[in-house]
C-alpha positions in Angstrom: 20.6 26.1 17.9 17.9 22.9 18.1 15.2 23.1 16.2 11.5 22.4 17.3 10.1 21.1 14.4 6.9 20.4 15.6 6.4 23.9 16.4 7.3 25.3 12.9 4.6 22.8 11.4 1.8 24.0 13.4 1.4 27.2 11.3 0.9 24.9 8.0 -1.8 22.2 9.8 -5.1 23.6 8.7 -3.9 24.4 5.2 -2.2 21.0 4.9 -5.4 18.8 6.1 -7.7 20.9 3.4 -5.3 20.9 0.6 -4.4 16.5 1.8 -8.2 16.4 1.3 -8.7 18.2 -1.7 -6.0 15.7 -3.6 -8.3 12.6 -2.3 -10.8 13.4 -4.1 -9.2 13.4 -7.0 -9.8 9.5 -8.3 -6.4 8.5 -9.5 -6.8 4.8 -10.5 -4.8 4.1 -13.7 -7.0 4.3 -16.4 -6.3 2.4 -19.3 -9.1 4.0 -21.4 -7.9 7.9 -21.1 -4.0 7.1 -21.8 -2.5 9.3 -24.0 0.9 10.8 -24.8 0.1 13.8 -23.3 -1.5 11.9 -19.9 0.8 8.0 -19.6 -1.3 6.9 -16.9 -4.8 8.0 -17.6 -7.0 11.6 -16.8 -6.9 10.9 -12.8 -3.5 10.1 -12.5 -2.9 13.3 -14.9 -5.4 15.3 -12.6 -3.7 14.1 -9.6 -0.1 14.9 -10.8 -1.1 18.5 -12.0 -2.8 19.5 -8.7 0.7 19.0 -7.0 2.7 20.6 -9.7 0.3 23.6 -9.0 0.5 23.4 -5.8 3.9 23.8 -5.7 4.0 26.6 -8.1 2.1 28.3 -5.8 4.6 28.2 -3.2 7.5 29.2 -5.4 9.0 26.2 -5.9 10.6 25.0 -8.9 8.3 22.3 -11.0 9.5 20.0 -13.6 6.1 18.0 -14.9 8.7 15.0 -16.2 6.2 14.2 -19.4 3.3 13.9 -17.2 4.9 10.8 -15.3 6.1 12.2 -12.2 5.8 16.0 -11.1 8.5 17.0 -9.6 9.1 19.5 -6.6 12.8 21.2 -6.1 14.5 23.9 -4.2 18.1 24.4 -3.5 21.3 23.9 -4.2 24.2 21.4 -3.4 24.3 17.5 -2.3 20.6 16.5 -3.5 18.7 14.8 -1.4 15.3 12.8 -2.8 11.6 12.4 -1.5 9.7 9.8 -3.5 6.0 9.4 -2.7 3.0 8.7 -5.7 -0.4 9.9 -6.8 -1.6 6.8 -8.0 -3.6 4.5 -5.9 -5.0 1.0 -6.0 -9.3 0.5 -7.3 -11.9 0.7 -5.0 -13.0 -2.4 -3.6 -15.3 -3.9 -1.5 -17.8 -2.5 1.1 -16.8 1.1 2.1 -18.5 3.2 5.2 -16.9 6.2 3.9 -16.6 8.0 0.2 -13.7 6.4 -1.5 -12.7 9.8 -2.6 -14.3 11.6 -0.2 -11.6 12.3 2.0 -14.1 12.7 5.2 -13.0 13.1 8.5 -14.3 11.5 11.2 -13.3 10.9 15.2 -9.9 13.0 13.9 -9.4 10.3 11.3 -9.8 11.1 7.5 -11.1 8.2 4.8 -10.4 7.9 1.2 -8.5 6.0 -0.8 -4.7 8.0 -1.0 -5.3 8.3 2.6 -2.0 6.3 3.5 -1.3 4.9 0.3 0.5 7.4 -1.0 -1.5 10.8 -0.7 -1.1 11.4 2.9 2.9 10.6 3.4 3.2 12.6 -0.2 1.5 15.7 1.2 2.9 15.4 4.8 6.6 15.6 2.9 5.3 18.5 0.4 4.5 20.5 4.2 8.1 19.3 5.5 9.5 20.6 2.8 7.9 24.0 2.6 8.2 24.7 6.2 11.7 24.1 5.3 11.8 27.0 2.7 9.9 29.5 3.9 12.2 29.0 7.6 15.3 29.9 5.6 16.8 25.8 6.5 17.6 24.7 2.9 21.3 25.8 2.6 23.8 24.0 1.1 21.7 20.9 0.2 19.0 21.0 -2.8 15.8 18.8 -2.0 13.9 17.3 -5.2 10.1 15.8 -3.9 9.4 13.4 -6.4 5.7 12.5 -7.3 5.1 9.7 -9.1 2.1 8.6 -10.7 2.5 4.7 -11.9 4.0 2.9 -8.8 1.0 0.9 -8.0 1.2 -1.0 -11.0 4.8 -1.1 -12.5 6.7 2.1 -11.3 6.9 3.3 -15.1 7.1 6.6 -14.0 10.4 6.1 -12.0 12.1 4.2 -14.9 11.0 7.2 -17.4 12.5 10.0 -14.5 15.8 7.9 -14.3 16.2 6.1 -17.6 14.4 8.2 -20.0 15.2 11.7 -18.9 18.4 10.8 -16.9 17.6 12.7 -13.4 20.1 12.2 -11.1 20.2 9.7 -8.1 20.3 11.3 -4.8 23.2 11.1 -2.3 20.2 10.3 -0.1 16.8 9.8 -0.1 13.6 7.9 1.2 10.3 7.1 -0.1 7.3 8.1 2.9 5.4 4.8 1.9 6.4 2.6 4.5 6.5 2.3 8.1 8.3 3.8 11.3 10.6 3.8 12.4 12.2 2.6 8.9 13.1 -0.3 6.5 16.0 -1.5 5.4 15.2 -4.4 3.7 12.8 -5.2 0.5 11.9 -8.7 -0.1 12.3 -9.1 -4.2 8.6 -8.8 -6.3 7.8 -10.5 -9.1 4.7 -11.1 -11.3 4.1 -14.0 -13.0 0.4 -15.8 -15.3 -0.4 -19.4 -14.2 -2.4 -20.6 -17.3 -4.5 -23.3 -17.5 -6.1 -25.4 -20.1 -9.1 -26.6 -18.4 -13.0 -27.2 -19.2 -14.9 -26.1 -15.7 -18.4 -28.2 -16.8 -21.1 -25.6 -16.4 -19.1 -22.7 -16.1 -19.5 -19.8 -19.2 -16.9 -17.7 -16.9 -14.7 -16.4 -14.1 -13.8 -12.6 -13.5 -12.0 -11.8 -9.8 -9.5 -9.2 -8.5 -9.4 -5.8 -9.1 -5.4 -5.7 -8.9 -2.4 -8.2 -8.8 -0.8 -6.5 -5.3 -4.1 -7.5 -3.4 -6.5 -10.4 -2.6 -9.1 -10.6 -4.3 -11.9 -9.5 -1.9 -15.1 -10.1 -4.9 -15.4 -13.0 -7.7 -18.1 -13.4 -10.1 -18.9 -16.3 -11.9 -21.4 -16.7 -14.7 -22.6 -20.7 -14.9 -25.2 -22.9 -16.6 -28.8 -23.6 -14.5 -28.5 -26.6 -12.4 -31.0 -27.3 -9.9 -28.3 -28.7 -7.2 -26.3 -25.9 -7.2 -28.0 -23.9 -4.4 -27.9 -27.2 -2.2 -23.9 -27.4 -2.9 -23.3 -23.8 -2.7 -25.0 -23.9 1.3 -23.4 -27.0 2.2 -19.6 -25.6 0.6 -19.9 -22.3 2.3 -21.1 -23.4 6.2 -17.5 -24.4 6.2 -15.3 -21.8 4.4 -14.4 -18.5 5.5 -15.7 -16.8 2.7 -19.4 -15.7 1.8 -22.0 -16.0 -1.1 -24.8 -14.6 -3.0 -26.4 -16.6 -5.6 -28.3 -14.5 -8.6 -30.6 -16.2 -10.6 -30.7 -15.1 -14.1 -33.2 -16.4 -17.0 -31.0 -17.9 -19.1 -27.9 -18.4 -16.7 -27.1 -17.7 -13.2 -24.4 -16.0 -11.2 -22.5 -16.6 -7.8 -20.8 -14.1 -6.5 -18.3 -14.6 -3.1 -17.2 -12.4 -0.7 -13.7 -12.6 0.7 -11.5 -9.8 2.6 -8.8 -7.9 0.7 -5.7 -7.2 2.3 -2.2 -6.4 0.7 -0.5 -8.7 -1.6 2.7 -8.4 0.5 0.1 -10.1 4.0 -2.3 -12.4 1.7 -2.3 -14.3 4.9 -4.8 -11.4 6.4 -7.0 -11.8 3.5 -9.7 -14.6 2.4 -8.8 -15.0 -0.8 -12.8 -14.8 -2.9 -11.7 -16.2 -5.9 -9.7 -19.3 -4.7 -12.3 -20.1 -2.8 -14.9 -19.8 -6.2 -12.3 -21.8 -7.7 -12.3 -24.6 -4.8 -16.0 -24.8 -4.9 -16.2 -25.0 -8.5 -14.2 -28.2 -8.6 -15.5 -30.1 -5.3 -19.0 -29.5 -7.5 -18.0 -30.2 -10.7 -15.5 -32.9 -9.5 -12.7 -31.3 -11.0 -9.7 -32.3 -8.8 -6.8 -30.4 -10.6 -8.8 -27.0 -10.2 -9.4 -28.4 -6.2 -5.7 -28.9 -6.2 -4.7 -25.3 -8.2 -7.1 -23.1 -5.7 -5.7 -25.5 -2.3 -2.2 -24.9 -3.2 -2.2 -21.1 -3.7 -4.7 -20.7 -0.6 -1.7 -21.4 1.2 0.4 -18.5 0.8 3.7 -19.4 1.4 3.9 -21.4 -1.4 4.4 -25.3 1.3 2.2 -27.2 -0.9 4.2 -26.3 -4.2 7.1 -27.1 -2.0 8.8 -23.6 -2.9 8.4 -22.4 0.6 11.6 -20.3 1.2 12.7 -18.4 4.1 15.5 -15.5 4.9 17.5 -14.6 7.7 16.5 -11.1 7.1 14.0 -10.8 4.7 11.5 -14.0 5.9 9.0 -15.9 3.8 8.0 -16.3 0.4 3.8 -15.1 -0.2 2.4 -15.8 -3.4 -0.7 -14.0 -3.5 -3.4 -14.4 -7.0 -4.4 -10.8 -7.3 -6.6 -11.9 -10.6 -8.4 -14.7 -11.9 -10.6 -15.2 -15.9 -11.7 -17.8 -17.1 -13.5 -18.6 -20.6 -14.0 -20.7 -23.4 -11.7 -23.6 -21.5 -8.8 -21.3 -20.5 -8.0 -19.7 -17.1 -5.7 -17.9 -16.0 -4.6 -16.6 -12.7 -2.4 -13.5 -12.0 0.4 -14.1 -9.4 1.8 -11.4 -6.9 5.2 -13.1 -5.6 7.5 -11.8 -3.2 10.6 -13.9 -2.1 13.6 -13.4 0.2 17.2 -13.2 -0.2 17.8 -16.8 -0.5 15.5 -17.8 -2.9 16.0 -17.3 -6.8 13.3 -17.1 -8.6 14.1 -19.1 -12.0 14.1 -21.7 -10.1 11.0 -21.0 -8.4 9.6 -20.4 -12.3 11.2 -23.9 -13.5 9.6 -26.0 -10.7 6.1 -24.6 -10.5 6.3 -26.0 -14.8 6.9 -29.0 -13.6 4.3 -29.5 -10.9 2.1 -30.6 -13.3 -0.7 -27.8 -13.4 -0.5 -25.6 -16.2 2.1 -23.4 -17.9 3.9 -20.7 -15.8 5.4 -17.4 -17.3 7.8 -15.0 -15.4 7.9 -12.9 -18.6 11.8 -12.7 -18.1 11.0 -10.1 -15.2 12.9 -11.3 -11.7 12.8 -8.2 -9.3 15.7 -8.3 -6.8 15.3 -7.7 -3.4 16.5 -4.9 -1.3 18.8 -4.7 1.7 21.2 -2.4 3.4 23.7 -2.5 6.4 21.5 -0.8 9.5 25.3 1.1 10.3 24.5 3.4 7.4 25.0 6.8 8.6 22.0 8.0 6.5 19.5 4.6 8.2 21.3 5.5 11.6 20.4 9.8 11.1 16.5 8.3 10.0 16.4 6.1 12.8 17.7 9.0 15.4 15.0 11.5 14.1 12.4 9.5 14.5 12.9 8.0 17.9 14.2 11.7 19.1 10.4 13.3 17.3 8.3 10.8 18.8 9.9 9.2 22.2 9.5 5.9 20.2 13.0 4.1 21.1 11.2 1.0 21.5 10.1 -0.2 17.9 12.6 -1.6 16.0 13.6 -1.0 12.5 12.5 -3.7 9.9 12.5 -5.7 6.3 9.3 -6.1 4.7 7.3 -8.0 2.0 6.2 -4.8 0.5 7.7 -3.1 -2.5 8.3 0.7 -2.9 9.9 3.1 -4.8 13.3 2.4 -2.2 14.4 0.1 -5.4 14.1 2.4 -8.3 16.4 4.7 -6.7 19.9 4.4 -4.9 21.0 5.4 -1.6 17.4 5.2 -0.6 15.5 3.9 2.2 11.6 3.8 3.0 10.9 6.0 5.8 7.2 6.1 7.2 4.4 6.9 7.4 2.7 3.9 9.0 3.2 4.4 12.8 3.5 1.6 14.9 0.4 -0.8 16.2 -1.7 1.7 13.5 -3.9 -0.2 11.2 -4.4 2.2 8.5 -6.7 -0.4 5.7 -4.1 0.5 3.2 -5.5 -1.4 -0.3 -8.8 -2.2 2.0 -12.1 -0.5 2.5 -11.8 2.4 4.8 -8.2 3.4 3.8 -7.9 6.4 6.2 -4.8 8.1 8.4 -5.4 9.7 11.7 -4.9 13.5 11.6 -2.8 13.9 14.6 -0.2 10.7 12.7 0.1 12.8 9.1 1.2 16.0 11.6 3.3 14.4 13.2 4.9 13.1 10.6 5.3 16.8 9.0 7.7 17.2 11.6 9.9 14.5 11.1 10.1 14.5 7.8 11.3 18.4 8.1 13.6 16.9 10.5 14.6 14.3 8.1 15.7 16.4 5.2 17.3 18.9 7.3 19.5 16.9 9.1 20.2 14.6 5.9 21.8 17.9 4.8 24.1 18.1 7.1 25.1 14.6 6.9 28.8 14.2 5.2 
């Protein structure tokens, strides 16, 4: 008997856009300054977490809070079969037109941060999964929706679910935090501090970036009166993509400069605001190793290091500073590097050390990349779902620069929810998902899960 999908969602699209925007508004940043044992990642992320685990109470499914670092959601029994999606999202940022965690809708498109990134995708599986249940089409597969609440900044809460509490891997699974039609490759993501002993004449001190995984879109810098500054600051700006304010103070003044944040996976979309303070600050002060440090790194790709790699299958390397300080002679700038298959990064470690321009530290973490045969049965089932749900047999399926939780688990694949040619602002102002993209993608994760359960 086929299935219509579609049509068993419709029933659940009211409740799911009110309940999608009722978790938005729910600010779960990591917050350093309300972690506790009880609550890993901070009061929001906590707040976040619980709503799920109570919405799924609610529905009679079986909830396991996992210490407060991932909630999750199970029914069944059999072959498992794994959703992984998170609560946490990325700071606000820049200029916004809509509530952050207002989850308005307008023109059939809702705003807030969570939107895409992860909130959305999360609740369209928690729908999947319950249209699933309460239509009698979970039998002889169990399905675990897992909810994480740290992958935005280190994936804790998958390494405590695996490796602390020893849940099971699944036999399949995908993470909704992607894009259609699917991915099959990850490039690898590393984090590393380029540290710099270095006076900056004039300068008291540097904050930028709100997070390592995107550009910095807002830098501040706190600096000693000088009366050619606003002169310099004019003529350095007619010619750089990025903007300024200057703030006079009474006993120091500030500049502030405007960039664009975009993902740290595509730093290429993004003007970089505090490598562009940085450049500025050394053309005035005549510093040409801070000219050099911020010309280098505004290149992405990492050509003027001469560590540009590039993959057959996973592409180029991006290094993208998420976060710059700077005080009392020391800076240091936080580095968001992704790499493909061919490149190693020790070596990529060894030779920025010996470029001459500061001290580099991995911090003995090199995250491998990601990458599976497209014959999989389980990528060739995804792939079939989605082109047979949405007519799409056009789009191909894809590697990206982006990490997600696809490498904390095994057999796993990220699946959706970005649709193709849909530019969804996700770690930019405006984050938002169109209405009639997070039903539609109800049904095919339904679709998904149910025929991943018949799958030998």
């Amino acid at each position: 008997m086929k299935i219509d999908f579609e049509k068993l969602l419709v029933k659940y699209q009211d409740e799911s856009i009110k309940k999608l925007q009722e978790w938005i508004k729910i600010d779960s940043v990591y917050d350093e300054t309300t972690k506790t044992q009880e609550m890993p990642f901070g009061k929001g992320v906590f707040n976040a977490l619980d709503y799920i685990a109570k919405l799924a109470l609610e529905n009679g499914f079986n909830v396991d809070r996992c210490d407060n670092y991932c909630t999750e959601i199970s029914f069944g029994e059999g072959d498992l079969i794994s959703i992984y999606a998170h609560a946490d999202v990325v700071p606000i940022s820049g200029n916004w037109h809509h509530e952050p965690f207002g989850g308005e809708i307008e023109d059939d498109i809702m705003y807030g941060r969570g939107t895409s990134d992860d909130k959305g995708p999360a609740m369209a599986a928690f729908y999947a999964l319950k249209a699933l249940k309460e239509n009698d089409l979970i039998k002889g597969y169990k399905v675990c929706l897992v909810i994480g609440g740290n992958e935005e900044s280190g994936s804790q809460c998958l390494e405590h679910y695996f490796h602390t509490l020893h849940k099971p891997y699944p036999k399949y699974g995908f993470t909704p935090d992607a894009e259609f039609p699917l991915i099959y490759g990850e490039k690898g993501i590393t984090g590393y501090s380029h540290d710099l002993d270095i006076v900056i004449n004039k300068v008291i001190s540097i904050k930028a970036g709100v997070a390592s995984n995107s550009v910095i879109d807002e830098a501040h810098c706190i600096i000693q009166k000088d009366i050619n500054l606003i002169s310099a600051l004019e003529t350095f700006f007619a010619c750089s993509d990025a903007k300024y304010q200057f703030v006079t103070g009474k006993e120091y003044d500030e500049i502030i400069v405007y960039g664009k944040s975009s993902h740290g996976s595509t730093p290429y979309f993004g003007v970089n605001a505090g490598l562009h303070l940085l450049k500025f600050l050394g053309w005035f002060t005549n510093n040409t190793d801070l000219m050099e440090l911020a010309d280098c790194y505004l290149e992405p790709t990492g050509r003027k290091f001469d560590l540009y790699f590039e993959g057959k299958y996973l592409h180029e390397t991006t290094y993208n500073v998420g976060l710059i300080s700077y005080e009392q002679g020391k800076l240091e700038l936080i580095v968001n590097f992704r790499y493909p298959e061919n490149c190693d990064p020790r070596i990529v470690e060894k030779k920025l050390n010996e470029f001459g321009l500061g001290k580099v530290d991995f911090h003995g973490y090199y995250g491998d990349y990601l990458l599976f045969n497209p014959e999989l049965p389980m990528i060739k089932t995804l792939l079939k779902v989605y082109q047979e749900e949405t007519g799409d047999e056009e789009t191909p399926i894809m590697t990206i620069g982006g990490g997600t939780y696809a490498r904390e688990s095994k057999n796993t694949i990220a699946f959706g929810s970005a649709f193709p040619h849909r530019d969804d602002k996700i770690h930019s102002p405006d984050e938002n998902i169109h209405i009639c993209d997070y039903l539609k993608s109800q049904s095919i994760y339904a679709r998904a899960i149910y025929e991943l359960g018949k799958l030998d």
